[in-house]
C-alpha positions in Angstrom: 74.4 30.6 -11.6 75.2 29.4 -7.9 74.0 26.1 -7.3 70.9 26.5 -5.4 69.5 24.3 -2.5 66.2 22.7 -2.6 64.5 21.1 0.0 62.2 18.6 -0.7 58.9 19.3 0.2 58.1 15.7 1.8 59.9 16.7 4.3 58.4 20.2 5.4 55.8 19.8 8.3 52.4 19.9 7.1 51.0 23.8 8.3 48.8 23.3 11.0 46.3 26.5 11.4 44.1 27.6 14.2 41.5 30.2 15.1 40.6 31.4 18.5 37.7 33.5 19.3 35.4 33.9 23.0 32.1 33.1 22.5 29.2 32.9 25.5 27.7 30.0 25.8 23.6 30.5 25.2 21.3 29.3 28.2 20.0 26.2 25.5 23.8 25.2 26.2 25.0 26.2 22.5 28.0 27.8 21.0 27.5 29.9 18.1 30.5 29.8 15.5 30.3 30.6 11.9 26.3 30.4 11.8 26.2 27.0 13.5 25.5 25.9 16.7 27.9 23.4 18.7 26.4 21.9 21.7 28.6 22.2 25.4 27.3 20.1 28.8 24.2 22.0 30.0 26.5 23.0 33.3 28.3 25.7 31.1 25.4 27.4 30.1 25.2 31.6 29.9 29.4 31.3 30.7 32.1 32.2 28.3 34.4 29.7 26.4 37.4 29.6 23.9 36.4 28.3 20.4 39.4 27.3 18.4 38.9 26.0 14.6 41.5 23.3 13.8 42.4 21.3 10.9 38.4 20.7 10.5 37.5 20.3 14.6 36.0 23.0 16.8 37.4 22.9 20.1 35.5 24.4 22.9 37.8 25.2 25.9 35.7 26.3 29.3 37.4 25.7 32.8 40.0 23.5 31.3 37.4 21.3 30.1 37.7 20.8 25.9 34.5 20.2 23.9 35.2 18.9 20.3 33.0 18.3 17.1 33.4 17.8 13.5 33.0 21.6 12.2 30.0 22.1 10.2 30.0 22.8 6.5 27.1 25.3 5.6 24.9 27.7 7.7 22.5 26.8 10.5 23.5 23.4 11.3 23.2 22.1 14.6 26.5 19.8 16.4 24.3 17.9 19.2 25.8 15.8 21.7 23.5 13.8 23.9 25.9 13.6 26.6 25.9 17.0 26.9 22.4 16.9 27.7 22.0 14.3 30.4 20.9 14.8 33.7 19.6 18.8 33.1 16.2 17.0 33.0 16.8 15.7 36.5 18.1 19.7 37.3 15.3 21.5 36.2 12.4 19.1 37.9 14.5 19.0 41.4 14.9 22.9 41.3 11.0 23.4 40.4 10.0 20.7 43.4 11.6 23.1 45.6 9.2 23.8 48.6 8.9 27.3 48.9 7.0 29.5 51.4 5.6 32.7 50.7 5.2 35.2 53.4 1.5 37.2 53.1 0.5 39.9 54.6 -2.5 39.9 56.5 -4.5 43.5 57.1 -7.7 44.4 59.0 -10.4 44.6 56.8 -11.2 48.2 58.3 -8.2 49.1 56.1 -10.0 48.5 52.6 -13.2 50.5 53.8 -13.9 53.7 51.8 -14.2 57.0 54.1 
């Protein structure tokens, strides 16, 4: 037999594996993945993003911007951050205080009489 060459296997790279996958971001600023959800900042909400599993994270990739958690073992678990979360509050009470006007018609009453 020829002398064969063996390579130890300390010294082979350990594999590194990743999956990528566009998701939309819901409006209750979550990513669905594998029957979790994975919060992103409120901001992002109802736009698309990048999920990438890897080695055990979830990356979330929107506008440059990367998002990672622990990925979640099981189904319907829930990956909150509260920084995601802060100032949305603040948002939604300034965009409801907004003054609005409403235009109304006005009519003779003549209009409404019966004939």
């Amino acid at each position: 037999m020829k002398d064969e060459i063996l390579i130890s296997m300390n010294s082979i790279p350990e594999f590194s594996y990743s999956i990528s996958e566009t998701r939309k971001i819901s409006r209750e600023c979550y990513v669905h993945y594998n029957s979790n959800r994975y919060s992103v900042p409120w901001k992002y909400a109802g736009r698309n993003c990048t999920v990438r599993e890897e080695n055990g994270k979830i990356r979330i990739a929107i506008d440059g911007e990367i998002v990672e958690h622990e990925m979640l073992a099981g189904s319907s678990g829930i990956s909150r951050k509260k920084e995601h979360f802060e100032g949305l509050l603040k948002a939604v009470r300034d965009q409801n205080t907004k003054n609005y006007t409403l235009e109304v018609e006005k009519r003779d009453l003549h209009e409404y009489e019966v004939s």
